[in-house]
One Martini backbone bead per residue (centre of mass of N, CA, C, O) as a GRO file, in nm:
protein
  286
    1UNK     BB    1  14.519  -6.645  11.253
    2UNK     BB    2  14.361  -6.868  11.276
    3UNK     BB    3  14.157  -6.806  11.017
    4UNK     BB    4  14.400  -6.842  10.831
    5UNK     BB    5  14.476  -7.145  10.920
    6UNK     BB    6  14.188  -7.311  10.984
    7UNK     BB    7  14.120  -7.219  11.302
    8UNK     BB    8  13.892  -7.231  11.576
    9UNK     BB    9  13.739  -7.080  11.909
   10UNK     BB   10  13.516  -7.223  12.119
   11UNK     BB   11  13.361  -7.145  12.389
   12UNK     BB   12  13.221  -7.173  12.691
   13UNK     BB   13  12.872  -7.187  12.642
   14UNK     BB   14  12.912  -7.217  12.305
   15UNK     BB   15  12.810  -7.218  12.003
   16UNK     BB   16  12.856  -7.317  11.639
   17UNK     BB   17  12.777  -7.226  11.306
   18UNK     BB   18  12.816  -7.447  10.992
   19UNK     BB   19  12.931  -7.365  10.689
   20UNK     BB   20  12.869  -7.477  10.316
   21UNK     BB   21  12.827  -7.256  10.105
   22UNK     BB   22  12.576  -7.174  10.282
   23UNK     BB   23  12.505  -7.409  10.445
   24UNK     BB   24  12.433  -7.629  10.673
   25UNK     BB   25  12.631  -7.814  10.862
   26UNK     BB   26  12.718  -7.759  11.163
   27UNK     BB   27  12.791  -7.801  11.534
   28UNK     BB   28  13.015  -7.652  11.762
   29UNK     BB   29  13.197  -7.695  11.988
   30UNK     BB   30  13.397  -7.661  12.250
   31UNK     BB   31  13.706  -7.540  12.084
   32UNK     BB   32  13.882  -7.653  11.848
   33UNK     BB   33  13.853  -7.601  11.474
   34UNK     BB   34  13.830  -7.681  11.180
   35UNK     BB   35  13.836  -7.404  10.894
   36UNK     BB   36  13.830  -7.456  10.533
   37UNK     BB   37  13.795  -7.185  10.352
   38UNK     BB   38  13.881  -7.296  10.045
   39UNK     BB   39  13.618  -7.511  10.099
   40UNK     BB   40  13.357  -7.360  10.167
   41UNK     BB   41  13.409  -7.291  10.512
   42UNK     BB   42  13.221  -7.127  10.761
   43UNK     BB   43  13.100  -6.905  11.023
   44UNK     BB   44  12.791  -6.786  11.082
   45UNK     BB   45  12.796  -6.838  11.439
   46UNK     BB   46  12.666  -6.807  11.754
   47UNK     BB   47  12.574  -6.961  12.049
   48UNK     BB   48  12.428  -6.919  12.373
   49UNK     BB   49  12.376  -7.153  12.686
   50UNK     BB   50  12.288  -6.960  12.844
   51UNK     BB   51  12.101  -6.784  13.097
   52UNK     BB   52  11.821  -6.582  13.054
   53UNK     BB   53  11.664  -6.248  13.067
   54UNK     BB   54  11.313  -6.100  13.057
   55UNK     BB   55  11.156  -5.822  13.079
   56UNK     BB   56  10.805  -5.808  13.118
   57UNK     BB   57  10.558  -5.532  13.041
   58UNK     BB   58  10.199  -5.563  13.108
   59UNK     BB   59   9.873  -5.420  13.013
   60UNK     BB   60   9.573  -5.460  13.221
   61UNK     BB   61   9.278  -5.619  13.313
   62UNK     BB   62   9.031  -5.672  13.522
   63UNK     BB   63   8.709  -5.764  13.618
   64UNK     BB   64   8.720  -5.467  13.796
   65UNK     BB   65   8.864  -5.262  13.577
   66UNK     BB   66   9.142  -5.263  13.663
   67UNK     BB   67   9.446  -5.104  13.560
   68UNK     BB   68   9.753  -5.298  13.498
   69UNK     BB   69  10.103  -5.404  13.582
   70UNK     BB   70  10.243  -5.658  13.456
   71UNK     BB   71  10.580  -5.817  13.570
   72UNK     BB   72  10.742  -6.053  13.365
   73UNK     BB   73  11.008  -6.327  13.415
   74UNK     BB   74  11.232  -6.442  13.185
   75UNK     BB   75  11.408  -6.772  13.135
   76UNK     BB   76  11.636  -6.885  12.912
   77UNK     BB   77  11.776  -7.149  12.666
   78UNK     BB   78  11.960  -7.304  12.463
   79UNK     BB   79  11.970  -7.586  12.280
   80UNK     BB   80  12.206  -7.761  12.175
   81UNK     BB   81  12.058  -7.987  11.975
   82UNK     BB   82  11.896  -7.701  11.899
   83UNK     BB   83  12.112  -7.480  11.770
   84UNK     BB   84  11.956  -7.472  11.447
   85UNK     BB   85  11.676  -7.350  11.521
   86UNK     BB   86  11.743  -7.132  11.681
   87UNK     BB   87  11.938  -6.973  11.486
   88UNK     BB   88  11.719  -6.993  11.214
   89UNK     BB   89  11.410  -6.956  11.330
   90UNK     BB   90  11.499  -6.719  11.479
   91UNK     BB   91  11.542  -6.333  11.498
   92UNK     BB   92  11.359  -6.240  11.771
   93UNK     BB   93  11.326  -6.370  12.022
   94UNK     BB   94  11.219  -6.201  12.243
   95UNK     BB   95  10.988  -6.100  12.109
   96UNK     BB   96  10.828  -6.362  12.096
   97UNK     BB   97  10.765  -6.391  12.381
   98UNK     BB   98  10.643  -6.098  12.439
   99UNK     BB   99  10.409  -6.229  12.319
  100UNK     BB  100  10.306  -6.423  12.459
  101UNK     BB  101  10.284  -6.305  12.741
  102UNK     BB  102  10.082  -6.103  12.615
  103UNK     BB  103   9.852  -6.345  12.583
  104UNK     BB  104   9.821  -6.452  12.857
  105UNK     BB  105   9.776  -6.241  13.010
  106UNK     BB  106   9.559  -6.106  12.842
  107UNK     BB  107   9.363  -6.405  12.921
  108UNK     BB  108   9.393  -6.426  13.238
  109UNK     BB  109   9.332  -6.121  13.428
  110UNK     BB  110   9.041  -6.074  13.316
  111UNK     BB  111   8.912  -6.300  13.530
  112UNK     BB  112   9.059  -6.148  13.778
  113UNK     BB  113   9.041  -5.980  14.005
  114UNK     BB  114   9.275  -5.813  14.180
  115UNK     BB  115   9.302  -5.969  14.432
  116UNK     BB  116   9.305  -6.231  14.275
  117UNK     BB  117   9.579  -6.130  14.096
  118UNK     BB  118   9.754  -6.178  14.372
  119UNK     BB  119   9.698  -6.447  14.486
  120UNK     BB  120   9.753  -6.556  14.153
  121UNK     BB  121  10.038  -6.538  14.056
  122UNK     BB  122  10.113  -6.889  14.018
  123UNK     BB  123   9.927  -6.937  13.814
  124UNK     BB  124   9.995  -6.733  13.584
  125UNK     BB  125  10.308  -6.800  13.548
  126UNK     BB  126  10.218  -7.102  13.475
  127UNK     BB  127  10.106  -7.039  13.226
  128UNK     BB  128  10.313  -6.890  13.076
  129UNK     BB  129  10.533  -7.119  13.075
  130UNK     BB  130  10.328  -7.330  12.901
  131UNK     BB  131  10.338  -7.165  12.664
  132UNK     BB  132  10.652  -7.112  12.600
  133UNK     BB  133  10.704  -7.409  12.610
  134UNK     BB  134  10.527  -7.492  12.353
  135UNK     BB  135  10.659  -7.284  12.158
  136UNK     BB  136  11.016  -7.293  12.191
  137UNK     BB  137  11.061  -7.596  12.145
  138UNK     BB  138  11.057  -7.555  11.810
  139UNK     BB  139  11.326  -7.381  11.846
  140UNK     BB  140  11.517  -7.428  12.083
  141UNK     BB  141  11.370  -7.370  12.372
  142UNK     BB  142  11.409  -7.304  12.730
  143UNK     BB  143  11.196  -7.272  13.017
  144UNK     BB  144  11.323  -7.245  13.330
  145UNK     BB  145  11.138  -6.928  13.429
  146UNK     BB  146  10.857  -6.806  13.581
  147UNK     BB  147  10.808  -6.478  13.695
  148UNK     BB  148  10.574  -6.242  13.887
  149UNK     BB  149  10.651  -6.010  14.015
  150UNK     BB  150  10.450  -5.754  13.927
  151UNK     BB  151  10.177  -5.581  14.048
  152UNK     BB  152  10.036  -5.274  13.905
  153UNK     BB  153   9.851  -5.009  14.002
  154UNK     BB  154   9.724  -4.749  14.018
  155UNK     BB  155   9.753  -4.474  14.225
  156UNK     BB  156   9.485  -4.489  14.322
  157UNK     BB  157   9.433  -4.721  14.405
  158UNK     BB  158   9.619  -4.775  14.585
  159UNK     BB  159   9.518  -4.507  14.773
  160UNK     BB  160   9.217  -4.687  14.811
  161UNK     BB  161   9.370  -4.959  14.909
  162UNK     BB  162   9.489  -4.791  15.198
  163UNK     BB  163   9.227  -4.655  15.303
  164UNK     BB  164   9.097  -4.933  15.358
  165UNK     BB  165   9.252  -5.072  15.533
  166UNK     BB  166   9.279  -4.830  15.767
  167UNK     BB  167   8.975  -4.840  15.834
  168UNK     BB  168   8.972  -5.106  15.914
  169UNK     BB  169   9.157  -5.058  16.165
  170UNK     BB  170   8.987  -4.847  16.291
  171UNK     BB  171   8.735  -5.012  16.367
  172UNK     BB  172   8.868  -5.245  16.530
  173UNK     BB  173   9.006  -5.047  16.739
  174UNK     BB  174   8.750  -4.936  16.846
  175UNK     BB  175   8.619  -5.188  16.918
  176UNK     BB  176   8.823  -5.263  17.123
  177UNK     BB  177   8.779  -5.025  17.309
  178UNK     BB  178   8.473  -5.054  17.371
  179UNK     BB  179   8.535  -5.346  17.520
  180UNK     BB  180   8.735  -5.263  17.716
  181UNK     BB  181   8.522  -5.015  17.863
  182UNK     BB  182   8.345  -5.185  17.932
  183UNK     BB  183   8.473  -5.390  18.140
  184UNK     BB  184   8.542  -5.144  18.310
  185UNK     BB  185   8.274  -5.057  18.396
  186UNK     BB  186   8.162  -5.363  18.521
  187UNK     BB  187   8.411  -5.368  18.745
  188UNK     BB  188   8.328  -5.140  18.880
  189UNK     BB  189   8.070  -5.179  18.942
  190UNK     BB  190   8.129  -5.447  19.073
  191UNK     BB  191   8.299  -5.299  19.314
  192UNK     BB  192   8.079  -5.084  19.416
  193UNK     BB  193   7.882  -5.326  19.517
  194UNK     BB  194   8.072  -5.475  19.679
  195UNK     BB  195   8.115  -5.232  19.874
  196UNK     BB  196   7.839  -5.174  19.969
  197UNK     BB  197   7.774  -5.399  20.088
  198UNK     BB  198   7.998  -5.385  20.317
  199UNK     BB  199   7.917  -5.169  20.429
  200UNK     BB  200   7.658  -5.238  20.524
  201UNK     BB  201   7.757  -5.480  20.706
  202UNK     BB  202   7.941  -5.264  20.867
  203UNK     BB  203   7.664  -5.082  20.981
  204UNK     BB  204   7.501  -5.355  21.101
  205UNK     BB  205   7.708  -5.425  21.277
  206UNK     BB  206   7.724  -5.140  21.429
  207UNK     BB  207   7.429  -5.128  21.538
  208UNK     BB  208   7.453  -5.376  21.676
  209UNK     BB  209   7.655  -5.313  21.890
  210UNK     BB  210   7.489  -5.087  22.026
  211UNK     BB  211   7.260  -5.236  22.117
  212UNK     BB  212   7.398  -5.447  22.261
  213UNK     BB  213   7.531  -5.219  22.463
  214UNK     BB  214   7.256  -5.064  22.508
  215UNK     BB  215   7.138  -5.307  22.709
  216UNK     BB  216   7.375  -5.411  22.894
  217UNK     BB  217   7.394  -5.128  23.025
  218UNK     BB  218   7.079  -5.136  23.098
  219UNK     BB  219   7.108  -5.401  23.283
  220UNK     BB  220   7.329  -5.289  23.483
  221UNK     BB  221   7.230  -5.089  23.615
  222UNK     BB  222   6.954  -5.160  23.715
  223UNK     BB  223   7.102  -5.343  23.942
  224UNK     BB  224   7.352  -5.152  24.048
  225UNK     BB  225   7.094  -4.947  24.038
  226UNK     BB  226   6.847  -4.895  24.269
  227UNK     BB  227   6.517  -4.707  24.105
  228UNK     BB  228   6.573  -4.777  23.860
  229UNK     BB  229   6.470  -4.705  23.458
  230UNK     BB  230   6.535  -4.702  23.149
  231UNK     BB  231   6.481  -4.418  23.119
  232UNK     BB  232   6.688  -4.337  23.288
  233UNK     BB  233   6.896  -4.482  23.092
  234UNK     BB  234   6.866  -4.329  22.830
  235UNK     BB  235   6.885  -4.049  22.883
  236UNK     BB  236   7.186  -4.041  22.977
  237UNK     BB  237   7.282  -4.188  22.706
  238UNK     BB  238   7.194  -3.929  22.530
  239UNK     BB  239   7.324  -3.718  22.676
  240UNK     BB  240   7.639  -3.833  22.630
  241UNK     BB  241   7.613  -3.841  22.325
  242UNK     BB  242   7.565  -3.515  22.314
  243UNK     BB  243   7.853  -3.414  22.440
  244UNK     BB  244   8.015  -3.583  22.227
  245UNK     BB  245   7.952  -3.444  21.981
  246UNK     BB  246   8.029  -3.170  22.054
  247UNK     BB  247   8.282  -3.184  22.082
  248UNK     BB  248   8.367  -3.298  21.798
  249UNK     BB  249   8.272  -3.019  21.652
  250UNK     BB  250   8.473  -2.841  21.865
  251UNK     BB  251   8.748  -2.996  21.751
  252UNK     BB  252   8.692  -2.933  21.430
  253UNK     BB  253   8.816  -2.747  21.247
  254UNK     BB  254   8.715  -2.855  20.934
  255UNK     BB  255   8.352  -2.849  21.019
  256UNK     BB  256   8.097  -2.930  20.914
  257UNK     BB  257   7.765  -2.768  21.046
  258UNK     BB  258   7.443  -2.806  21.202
  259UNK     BB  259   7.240  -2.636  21.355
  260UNK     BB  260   7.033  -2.714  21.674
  261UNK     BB  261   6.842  -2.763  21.904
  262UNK     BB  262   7.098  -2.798  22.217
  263UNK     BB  263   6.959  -2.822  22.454
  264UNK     BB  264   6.898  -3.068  22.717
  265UNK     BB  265   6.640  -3.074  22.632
  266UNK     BB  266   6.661  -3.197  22.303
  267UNK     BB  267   6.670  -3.475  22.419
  268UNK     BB  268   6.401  -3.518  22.572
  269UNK     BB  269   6.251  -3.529  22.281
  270UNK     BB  270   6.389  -3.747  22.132
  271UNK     BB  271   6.358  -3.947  22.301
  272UNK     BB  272   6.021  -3.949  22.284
  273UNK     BB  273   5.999  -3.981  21.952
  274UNK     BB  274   6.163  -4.286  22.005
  275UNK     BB  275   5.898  -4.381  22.212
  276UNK     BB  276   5.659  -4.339  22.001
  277UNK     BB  277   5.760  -4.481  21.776
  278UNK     BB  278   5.778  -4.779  21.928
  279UNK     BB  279   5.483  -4.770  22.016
  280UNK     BB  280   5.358  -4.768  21.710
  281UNK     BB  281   5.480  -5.025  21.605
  282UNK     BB  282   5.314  -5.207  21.806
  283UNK     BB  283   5.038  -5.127  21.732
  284UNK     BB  284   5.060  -5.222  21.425
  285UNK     BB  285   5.113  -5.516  21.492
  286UNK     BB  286   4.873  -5.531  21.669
   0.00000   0.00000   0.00000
């Protein structure tokens, strides 16, 4: 009815373009417009301006061989005061960009190994739009940004830097364990050694008091019995150590023993072995 009427209505965020007699006479804001078509003015065509978005995906190599496939994501808009070059100058945008886009991927990513080509995604990404930038601005597009979504490797490639990953994180973790293992058996061994020097300490502790206490034994007993010597009293106290040791044996329900020749005899013969042995060392000193 408005264009019966010769009044057209041009929507939010969209201009039109007219023409007089099929040639660009202007571009309409939006609102209301006449449009006198008995006069030979007609509507060619509208043109939107808001931000629009075009997903590419590009096939290419890496530096080292390996093909990839990347998707860059670019967003643009036709610019009002240029809606004239928009509306006539390209016929088919999108075709446009994505002929870009793979000119610019295609001749940055072989340069980049594969590792190299996810650091830097946004140095890519960022060629890319400097060159959209450069080209669609003389068509009246604006290019708001640019974004590389996804670097896709073969499934294989994929499946064998996963498997190069996990190797790396498994000799990490062996080399950590046997770090582990070692510290704990140098504090094993350091607490070992630790032990045993005490036990040493209070071995020699414990024979220095037999020794103290057999000293003080016999220097009281030949006191306070006149005409004993040490060697009787020496018998004694091994004769009583002798009969101590037995009881000891014969009370342990559970005890491993070597029997040995155990008569009263055999007392005085270890005495005499005792004092031949401290008398040999005294002549060998001497």
């Amino acid at each position: 009815m408005g264009q019966a009427l010769g009044c057209v209505q041009i929507n939010q965020s969209t201009v039109a373009v007219r023409e007089h007699f099929g040639k660009f006479d202007d571009v309409l804001e939006p609102g209301c417009h006449c449009l006198p078509w008995c006069l030979g003015y007609q509507l060619a065509g509208e043109l939107s301006l808001r931000v629009q978005q075009i997903d590419v995906r590009c096939e290419t190599k890496t530096k080292d061989n390996v093909f990839v496939n990347v998707v860059a994501s670019i967003q643009y808009r036709a610019l009002s005061e240029k809606a004239a070059d928009a509306f006539y100058k390209l016929s088919n945008t999108k075709g446009q960009i994505q002929a870009y886009v793979f000119d610019v991927i295609r001749a940055s990513v072989p340069k980049l190994d594969l590792d190299s080509a996810f650091e830097q995604k946004n140095e890519i990404a960022k060629a890319v739009e400097e060159e959209l930038e450069k080209a669609m601005s003389a068509y009246g597009f604006e290019i708001v940004q640019t974004l590389i979504v996804d670097i896709e490797p073969d499934i294989n490639v994929k499946r064998a830097m996963n498997e190069i990953n996990a190797a790396a994180r498994l000799r990490l973790a062996a080399n950590e364990k046997a770090e582990a293992e070692k510290i704990l058996q140098i504090k094993r061994a350091e607490g070992e050694a630790e032990s045993k020097y005490l036990s040493g300490l209070g071995i020699a502790r414990q024979r220095q008091a037999i020794v103290d206490g057999l000293r003080d034994s016999v220097l009281a007993f030949s006191e306070n019995v006149p005409g004993t010597s040490a060697k009787d009293v020496m018998d004694m106290v091994l004769v009583t150590q002798y009969f101590d040791t037995m009881k000891e044996i014969g009370a342990a329900s559970k005890s491993s023993a070597v029997f040995i020749p155990h008569g009263p005899g055999a007392v005085r013969d270890i005495a005499s072995q005792i004092r031949e042995g401290l008398l040999q060392a005294d002549s060998v000193q001497n």
